[in-house]
C-alpha positions as a Python dict, from the first residue, in 0.01 Angstrom:
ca = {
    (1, 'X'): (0, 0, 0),
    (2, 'X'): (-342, 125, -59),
    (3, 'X'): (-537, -45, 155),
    (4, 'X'): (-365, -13, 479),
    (5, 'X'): (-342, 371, 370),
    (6, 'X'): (-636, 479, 556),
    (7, 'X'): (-498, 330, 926),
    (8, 'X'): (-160, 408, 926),
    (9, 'X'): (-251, 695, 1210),
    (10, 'X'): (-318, 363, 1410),
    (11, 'X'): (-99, 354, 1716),
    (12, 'X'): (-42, 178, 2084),
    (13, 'X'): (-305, 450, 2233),
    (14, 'X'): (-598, 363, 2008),
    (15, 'X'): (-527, -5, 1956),
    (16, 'X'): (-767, -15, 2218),
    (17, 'X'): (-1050, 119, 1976),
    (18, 'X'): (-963, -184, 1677),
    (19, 'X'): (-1266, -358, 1651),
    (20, 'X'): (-1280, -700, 1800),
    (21, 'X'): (-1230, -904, 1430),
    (22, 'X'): (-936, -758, 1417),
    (23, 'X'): (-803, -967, 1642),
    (24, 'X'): (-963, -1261, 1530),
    (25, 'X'): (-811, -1196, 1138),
    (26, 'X'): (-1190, -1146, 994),
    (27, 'X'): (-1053, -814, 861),
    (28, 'X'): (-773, -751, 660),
    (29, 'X'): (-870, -378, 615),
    (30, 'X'): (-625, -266, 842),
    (31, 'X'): (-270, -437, 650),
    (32, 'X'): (-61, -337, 401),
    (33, 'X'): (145, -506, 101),
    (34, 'X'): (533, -576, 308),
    (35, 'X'): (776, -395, -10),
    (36, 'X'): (910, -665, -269),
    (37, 'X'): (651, -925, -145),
    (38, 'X'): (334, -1007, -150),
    (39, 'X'): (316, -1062, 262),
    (40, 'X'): (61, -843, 420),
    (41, 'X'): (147, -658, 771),
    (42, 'X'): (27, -432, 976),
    (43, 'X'): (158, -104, 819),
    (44, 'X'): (338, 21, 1154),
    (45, 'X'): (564, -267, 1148),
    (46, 'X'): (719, -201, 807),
    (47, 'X'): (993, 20, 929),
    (48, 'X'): (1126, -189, 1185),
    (49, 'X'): (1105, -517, 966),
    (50, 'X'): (1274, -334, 642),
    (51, 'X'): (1566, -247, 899),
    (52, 'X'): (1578, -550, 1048),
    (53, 'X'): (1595, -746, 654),
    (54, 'X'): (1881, -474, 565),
    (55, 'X'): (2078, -581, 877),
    (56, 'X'): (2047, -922, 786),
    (57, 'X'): (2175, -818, 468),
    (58, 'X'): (2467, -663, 595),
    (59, 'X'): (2598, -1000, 780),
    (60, 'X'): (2561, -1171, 427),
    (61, 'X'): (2219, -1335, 489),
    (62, 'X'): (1914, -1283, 250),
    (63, 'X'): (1619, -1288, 510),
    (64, 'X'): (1287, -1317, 379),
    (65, 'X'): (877, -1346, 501),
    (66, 'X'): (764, -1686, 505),
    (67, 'X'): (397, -1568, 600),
    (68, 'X'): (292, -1280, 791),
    (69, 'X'): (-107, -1218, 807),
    (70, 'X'): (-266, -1488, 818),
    (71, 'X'): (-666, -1486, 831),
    (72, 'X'): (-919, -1647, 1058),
    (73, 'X'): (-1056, -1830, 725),
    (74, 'X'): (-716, -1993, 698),
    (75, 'X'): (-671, -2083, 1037),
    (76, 'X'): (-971, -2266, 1033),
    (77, 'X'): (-879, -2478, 680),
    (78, 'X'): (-539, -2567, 830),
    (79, 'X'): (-724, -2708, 1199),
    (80, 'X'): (-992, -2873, 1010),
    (81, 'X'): (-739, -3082, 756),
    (82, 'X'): (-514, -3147, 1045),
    (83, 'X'): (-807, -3261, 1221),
    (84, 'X'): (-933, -3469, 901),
    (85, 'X'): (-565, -3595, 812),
    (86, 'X'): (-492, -3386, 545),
    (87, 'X'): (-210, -3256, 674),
    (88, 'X'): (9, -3379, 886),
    (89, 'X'): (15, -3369, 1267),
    (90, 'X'): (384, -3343, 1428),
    (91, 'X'): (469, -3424, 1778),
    (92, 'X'): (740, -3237, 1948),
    (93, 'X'): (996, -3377, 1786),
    (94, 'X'): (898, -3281, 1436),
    (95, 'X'): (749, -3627, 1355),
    (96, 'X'): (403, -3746, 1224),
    (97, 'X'): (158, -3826, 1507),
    (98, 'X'): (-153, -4111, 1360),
    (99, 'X'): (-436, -3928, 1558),
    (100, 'X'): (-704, -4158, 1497),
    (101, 'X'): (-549, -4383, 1791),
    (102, 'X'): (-601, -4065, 2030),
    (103, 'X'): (-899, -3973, 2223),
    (104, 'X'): (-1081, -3647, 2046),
    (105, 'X'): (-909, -3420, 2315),
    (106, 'X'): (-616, -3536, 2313),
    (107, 'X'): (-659, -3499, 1904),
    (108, 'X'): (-687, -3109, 1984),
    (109, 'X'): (-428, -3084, 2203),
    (110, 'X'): (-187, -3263, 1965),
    (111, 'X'): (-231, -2997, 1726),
    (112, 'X'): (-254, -2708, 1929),
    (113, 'X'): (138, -2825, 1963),
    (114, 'X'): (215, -2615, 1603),
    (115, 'X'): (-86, -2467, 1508),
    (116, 'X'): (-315, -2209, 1706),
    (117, 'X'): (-710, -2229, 1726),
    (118, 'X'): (-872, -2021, 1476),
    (119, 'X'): (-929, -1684, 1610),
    (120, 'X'): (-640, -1734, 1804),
    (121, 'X'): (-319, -1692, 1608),
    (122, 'X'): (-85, -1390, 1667),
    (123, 'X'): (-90, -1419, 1242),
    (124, 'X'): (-402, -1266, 1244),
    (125, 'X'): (-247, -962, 1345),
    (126, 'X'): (-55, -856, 1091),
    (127, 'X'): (217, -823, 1370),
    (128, 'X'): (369, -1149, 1329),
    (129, 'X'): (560, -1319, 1083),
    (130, 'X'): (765, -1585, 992),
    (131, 'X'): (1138, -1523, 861),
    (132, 'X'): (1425, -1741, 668),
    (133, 'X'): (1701, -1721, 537),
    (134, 'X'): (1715, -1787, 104),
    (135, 'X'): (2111, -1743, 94),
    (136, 'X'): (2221, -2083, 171),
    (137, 'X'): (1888, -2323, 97),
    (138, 'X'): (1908, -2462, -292),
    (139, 'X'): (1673, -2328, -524),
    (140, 'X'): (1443, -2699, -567),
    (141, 'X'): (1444, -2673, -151),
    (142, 'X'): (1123, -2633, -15),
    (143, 'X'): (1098, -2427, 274),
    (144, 'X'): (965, -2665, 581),
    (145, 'X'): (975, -2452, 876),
    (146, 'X'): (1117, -2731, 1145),
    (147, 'X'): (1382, -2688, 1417),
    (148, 'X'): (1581, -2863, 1220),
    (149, 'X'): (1614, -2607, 960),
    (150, 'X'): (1733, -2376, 1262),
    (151, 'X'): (2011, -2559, 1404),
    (152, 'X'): (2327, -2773, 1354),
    (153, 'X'): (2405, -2746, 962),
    (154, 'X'): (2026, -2676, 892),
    (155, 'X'): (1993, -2417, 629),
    (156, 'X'): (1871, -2130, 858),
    (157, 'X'): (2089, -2220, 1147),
    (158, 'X'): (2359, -1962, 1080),
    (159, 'X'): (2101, -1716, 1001),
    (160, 'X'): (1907, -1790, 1324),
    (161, 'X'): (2252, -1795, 1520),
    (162, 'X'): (2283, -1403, 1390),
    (163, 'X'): (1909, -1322, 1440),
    (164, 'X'): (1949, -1425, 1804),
    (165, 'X'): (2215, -1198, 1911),
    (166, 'X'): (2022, -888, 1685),
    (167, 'X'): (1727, -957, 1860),
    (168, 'X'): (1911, -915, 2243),
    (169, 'X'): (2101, -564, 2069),
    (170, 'X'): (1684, -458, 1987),
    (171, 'X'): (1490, -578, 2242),
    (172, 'X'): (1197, -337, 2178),
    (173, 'X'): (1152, -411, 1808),
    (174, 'X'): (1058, -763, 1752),
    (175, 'X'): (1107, -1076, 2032),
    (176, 'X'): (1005, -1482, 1983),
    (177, 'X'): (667, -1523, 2142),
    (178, 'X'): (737, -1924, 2124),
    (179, 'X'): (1044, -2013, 2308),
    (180, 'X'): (1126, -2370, 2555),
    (181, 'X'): (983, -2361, 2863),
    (182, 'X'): (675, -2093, 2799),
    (183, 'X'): (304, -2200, 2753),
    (184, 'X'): (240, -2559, 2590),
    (185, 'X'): (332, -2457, 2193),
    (186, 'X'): (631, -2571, 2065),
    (187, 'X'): (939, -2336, 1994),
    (188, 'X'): (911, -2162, 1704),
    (189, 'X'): (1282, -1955, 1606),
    (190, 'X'): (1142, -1824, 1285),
    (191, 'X'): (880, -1693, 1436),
    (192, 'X'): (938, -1298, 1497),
    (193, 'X'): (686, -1055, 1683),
    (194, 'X'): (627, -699, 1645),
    (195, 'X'): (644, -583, 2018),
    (196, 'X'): (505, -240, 2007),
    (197, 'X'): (200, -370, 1843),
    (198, 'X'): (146, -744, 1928),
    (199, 'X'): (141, -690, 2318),
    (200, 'X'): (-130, -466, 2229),
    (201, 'X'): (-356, -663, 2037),
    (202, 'X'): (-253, -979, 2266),
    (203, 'X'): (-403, -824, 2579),
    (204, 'X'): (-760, -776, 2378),
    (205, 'X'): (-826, -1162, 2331),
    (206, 'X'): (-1012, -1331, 2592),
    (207, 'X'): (-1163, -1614, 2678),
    (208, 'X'): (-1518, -1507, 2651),
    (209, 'X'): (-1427, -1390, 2312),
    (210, 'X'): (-1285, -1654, 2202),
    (211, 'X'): (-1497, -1899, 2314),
    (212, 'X'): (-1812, -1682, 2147),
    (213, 'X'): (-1676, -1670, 1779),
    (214, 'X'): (-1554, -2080, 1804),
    (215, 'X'): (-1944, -2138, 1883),
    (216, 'X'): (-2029, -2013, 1576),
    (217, 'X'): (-1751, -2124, 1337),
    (218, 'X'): (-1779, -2473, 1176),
    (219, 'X'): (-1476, -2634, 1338),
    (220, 'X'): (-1370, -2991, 1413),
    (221, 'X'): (-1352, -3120, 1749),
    (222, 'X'): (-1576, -2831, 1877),
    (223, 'X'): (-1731, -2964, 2156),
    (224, 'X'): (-1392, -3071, 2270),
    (225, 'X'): (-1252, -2768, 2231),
    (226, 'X'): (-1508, -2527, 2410),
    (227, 'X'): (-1544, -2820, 2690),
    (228, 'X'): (-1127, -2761, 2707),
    (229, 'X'): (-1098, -2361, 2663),
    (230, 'X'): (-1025, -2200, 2981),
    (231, 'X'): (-743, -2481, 2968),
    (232, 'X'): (-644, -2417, 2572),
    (233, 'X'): (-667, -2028, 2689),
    (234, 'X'): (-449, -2058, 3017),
    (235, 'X'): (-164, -2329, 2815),
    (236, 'X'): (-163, -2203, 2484),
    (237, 'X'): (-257, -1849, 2473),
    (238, 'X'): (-204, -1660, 2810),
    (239, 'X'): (115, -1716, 2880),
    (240, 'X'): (191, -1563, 2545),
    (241, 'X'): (-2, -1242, 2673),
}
């Protein structure tokens, strides 16, 4: 817990005074160690999230942090091995997409389905994190993160079934940023938001911003992306704002 010590005085009237790499996930100055895990968070959000993981435990489900910060560094490695093929590139329906028969743009757009531009995840917060539920998957089950997981008889489905109806009761604690029907990414149920924070911290990226730190960061499919930002920005990022 040491090193988000020193900001926990940090609150929704000075958010406006984080510098700007703090949005951007340069900095991990500002987290802290999420108890029983080795997930870093923004501090302010522990509360809230330790509540929300006894409730779960209450209605028999044991809910747990997939990922929570997430830095700009590691952004960028998962775009550029998407973009090189080292990972895999899903389209909507959760299936493998061969990008080298798509146009370069097109390439971008196909992964800016499931995974943000660096500099633009809400991970690099430390207000966002990903959540599951470890009571009903077996123990050689590895953890995928699909829709699948979250409905029918997936694993999670129950859990997510619960979460639902706990996150209508709470509506100021945490909310899904990536639901049908909003922006161009693709729903995301595990996906949880810190509201009190994350509206804050959404509201300081911009365009201009955005578009200054990609120019300098060794990305694939640059020239695509920054001749495509205002319409990455206005599908996949301000409609999240």
């Amino acid at each position: 817990m040491q090193r988000g010590a020193q900001n926990m005085a940090i609150n929704e009237s000075n958010l406006h005074l984080l510098h700007e790499y703090d949005v951007f996930g340069v900095s991990d100055q500002h987290l802290a160690t999420f108890p029983e895990s080795t997930i870093s968070v923004h501090p302010q959000l522990i509360p809230a999230l330790s509540s929300l993981q006894r409730k779960a435990a209450d209605a028999g489900f044991d809910m747990r942090i997939a990922s929570g910060f997430r830095s700009f560094e590691r952004q960028l490695l998962i775009w550029n091995n998407k973009a090189a093929g080292i990972r895999p590139v899903l389209d909507e329906y959760g299936q493998p997409i061969e990008l080298s028969v798509l146009k370069e743009y097109q390439q971008v757009f196909a992964i800016l389905r499931w995974s943000a531009l660096p500099g633009a995840s809400r991970h690099h917060w430390g207000t966002d994190i990903d959540v599951y539920d470890a009571s009903r998957m077996p123990a050689d089950y590895q953890l995928q993160l699909t829709l699948e997981e979250t409905q029918g008889n997936g694993y999670c489905a129950a859990f997510h079934r619960w979460l639902t109806h706990e996150l209508q009761r709470s509506p100021h604690d945490f909310f899904r940023p990536y639901v049908a029907g909003v922006g161009g990414i693709a729903p995301e149920p595990w996906h949880l938001s810190y509201a009190p924070l994350a509206r804050s911290f959404a509201t300081q990226l911009t365009e201009a911003s955005l578009r200054k730190i990609i120019k300098e960061t060794d990305i694939a499919f640059k020239c695509s992306i920054l001749k495509n930002l205002r319409k990455i920005f206005n599908k996949y990022i301000k409609p999240y704002q």
